[in-house]
TITOR-709837 format. One line per 10 residues: number of its first residue (from 1); their letters; for each residue x, y, z of C-alpha. Coordinates in steps of 0.05 Angstrom, whole numbers, plus 5000, padded with zeros to 4 digits. Example, Ala and Ser with C-alpha at 12.3 -4.5 7.8 and 13.67 -1.06 7.14 Angstrom:
! residues 2
1) as) 5246,4910,5156; 5273,4979,5143
END
This chain:
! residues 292
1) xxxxxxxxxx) 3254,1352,5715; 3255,1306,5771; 3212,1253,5733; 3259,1254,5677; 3325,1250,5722; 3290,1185,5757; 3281,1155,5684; 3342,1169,5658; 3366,1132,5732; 3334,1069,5726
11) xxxxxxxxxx) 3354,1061,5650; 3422,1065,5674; 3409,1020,5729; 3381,0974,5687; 3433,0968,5628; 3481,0958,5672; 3443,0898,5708; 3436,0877,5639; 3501,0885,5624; 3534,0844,5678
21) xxxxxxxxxx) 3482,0791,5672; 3501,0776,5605; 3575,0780,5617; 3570,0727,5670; 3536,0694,5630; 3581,0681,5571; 3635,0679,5624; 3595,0615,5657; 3564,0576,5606; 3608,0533,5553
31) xxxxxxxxxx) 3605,0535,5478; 3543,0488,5455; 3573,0484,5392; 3627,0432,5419; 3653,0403,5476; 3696,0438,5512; 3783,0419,5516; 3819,0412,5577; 3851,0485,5565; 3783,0517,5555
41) xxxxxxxxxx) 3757,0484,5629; 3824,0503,5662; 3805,0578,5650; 3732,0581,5668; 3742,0542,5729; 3768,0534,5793; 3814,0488,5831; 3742,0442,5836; 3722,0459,5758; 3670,0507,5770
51) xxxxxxxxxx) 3670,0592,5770; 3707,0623,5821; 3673,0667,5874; 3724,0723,5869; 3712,0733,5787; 3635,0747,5806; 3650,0799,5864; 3705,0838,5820; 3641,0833,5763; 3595,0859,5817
61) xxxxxxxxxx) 3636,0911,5841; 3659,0938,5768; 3578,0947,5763; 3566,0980,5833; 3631,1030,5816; 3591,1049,5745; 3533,1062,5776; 3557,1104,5832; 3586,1150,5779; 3526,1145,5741
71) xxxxxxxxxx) 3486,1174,5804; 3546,1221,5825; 3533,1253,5757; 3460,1253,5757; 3461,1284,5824; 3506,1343,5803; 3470,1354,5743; 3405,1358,5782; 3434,1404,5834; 3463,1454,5773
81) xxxxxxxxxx) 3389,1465,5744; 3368,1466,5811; 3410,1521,5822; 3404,1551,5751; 3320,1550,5761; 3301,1540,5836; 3228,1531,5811; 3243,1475,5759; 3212,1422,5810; 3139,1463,5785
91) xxxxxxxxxx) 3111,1458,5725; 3131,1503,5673; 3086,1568,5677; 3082,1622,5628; 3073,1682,5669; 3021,1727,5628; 3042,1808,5627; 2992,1848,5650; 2958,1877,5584; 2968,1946,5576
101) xxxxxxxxxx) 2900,1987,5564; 2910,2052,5526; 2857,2116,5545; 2844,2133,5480; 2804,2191,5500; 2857,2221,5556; 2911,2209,5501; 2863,2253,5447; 2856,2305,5507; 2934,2302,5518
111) xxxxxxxxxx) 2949,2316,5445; 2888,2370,5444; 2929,2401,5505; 2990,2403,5470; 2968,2432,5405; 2930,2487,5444; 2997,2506,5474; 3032,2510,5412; 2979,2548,5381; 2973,2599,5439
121) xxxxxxxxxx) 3045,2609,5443; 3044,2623,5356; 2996,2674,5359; 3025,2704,5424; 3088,2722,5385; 3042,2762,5333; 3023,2833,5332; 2959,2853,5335; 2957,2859,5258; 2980,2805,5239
131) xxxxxxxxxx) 2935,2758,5291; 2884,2800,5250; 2912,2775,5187; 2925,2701,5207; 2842,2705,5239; 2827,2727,5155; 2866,2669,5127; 2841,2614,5179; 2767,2640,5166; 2762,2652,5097
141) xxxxxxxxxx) 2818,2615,5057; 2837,2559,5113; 2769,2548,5136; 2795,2525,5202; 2737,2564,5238; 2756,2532,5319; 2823,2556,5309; 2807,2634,5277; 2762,2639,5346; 2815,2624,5394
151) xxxxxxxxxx) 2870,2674,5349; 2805,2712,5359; 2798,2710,5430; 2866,2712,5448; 2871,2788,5416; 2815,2809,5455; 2854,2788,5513; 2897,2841,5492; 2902,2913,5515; 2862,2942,5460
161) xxxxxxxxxx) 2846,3003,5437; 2763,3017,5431; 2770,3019,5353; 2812,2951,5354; 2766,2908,5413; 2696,2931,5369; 2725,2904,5304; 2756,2855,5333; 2685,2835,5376; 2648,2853,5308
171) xxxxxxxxxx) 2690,2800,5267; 2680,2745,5327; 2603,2755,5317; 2608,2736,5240; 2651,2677,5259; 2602,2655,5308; 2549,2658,5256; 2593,2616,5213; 2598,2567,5271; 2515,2570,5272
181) xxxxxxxxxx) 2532,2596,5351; 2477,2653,5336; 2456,2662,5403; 2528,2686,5421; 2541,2718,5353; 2477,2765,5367; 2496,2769,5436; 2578,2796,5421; 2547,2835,5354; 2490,2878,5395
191) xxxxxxxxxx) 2549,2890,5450; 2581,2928,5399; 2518,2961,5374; 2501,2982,5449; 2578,3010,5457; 2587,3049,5393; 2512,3060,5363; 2488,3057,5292; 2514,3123,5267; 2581,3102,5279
201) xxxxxxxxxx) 2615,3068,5226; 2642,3010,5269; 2576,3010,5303; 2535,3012,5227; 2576,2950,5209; 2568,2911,5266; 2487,2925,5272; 2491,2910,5194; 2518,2840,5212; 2471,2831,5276
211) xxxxxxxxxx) 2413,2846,5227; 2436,2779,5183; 2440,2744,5241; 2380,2750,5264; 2351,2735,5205; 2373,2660,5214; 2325,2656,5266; 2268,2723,5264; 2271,2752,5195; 2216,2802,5229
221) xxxxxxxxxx) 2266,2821,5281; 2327,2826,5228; 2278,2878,5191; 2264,2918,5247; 2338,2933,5258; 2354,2938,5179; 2299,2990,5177; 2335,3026,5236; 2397,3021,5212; 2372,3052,5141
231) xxxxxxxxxx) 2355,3110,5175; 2407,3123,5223; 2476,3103,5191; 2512,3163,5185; 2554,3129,5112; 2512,3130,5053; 2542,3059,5023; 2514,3029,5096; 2440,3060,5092; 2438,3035,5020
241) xxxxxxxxxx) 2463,2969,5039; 2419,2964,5102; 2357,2985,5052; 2375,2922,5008; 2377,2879,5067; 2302,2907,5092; 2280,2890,5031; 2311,2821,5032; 2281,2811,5099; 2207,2833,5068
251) xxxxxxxxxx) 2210,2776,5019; 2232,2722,5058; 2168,2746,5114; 2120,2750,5057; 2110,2827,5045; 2126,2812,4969; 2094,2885,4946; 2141,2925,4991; 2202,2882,4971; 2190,2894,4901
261) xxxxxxxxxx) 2181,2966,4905; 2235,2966,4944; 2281,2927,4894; 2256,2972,4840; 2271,3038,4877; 2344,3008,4890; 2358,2990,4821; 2348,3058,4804; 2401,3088,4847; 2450,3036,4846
271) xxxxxxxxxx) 2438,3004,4782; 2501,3025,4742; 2552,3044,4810; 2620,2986,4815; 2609,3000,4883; 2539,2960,4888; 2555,2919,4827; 2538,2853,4868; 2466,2900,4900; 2443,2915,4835
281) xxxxxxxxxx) 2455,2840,4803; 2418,2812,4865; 2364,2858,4857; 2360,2847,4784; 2350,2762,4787; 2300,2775,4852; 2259,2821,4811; 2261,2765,4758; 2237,2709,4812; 2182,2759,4830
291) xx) 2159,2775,4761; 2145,2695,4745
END
């Protein structure tokens, strides 16, 4: 700013040097064009014909008066953006923002945190029933299987009766399974087994579903407790279900004549009932994989 306010000086400076220099000059010099008359001489000079010394001082000082303005005004302009911009002697600097980096990760985990917390306080407001219910429609019809374990786990956080905590332990096993966690399904599934045993109903169902289980990773093992569970269930519907399942396991370990005889002997029990409609149609295309 300074630079410019010293340019803009010296043009001044200069046009008006310029400026009286030329009006002295046509002031001084005659017309070439003719001679001048006695009138004409009589006004540009003096009592001894030439310019008089007190035209050029009143010339000079007209041009000294113009240019003190001319810096008075310079001056107080520089002084105002001095004022207005203290820096404005420096040159001109952008200064950059810091950049702002977002966490994408903490921000996931902040939102994660959040939705937990409205999800906890949901199924808090629900009964024990209907956290049953909502655990049904995430699992099955949903298929939102994170969220049916934690409406899971939250009831069993509950003060449950033993009837509600073993079906509500037996149906975290199956969702584990789902979830391929089969260490922990067998683990919560044979808790319930060891609670309630295998003549118990809620005990029955729960070693049924440790015994398929198991089966994703020892179909030997899985057969051992089918056979056990055939023999000790105290519902009929569970040992003939458990007796399917054995022979299941026998095929898929390679005892082929004891899973067919097995098929067969089902198919003649169960062959016609509603109630082991989906038995008997399993047992029917096995028998016809078998036979080929």
């Amino acid at each position: 700013m300074r630079a410019l306010l010293t340019i803009l000086l010296t043009i001044a400076v200069a046009a008006g040097v310029w400026f009286w220099i030329s009006g002295s000059t046509l002031t001084v010099q005659p017309p070439i064009a003719r001679e001048p008359g006695p009138a004409t001489v009589a006004a540009a000079s003096g009592p001894g014909g030439s310019a008089t010394p007190r035209a050029d001082r009143e010339d000079w000082d007209r041009v000294h008066r113009s240019l003190d303005r001319i810096v008075e005004r310079l001056s107080a302009l520089e002084a105002r953006l001095a004022t207005a911009a203290p820096n404005a002697t420096e040159p001109l600097r952008v200064a950059a923002e810091r950049a702002t980096v977002i966490d994408t990760q903490q921000l996931r985990r902040s939102l994660d945190e959040i939705e937990a917390q409205r999800t906890h306080e949901k199924f808090a407001a629900m009964s024990n029933q209907e956290l049953l219910a909502e655990v049904a429609r995430l699992q099955f019809k949903g298929n939102d299987l994170p969220a049916a374990e934690v409406a899971l786990r939250q009831l069993l956080a509950r003060d449950l009766d033993a009837d509600e905590r073993a079906n509500a332990q037996t149906q975290l096993g199956m969702l584990q399974r789902q979830r391929n966690d089969l260490h922990g399904s067998e683990q919560t599934l044979q808790g319930v087994v060891d609670a309630r045993g295998m003549r118990d109903k809620t005990g029955a169902w729960a070693a049924y579903q440790l015994a398929w289980t198991m089966r994703e990773r020892d179909p030997r093992a899985a057969l051992g407790v089918a056979d056990a569970l055939a023999q000790q269930a105290g519902d009929e519907g569970m040992r003939t279900r458990a007796r399917w399942a054995a022979a299941r396991f026998c095929e898929e370990v390679g005892d082929v004549a004891r899973a067919r005889a097995d098929y067969a002997a089902l198919l003649a029990v169960c062959g016609d009932s509603k109630e082991y409609a989906d038995v008997a149609k399993d047992i029917r295309y096995r028998l016809e994989q078998l036979g080929r």
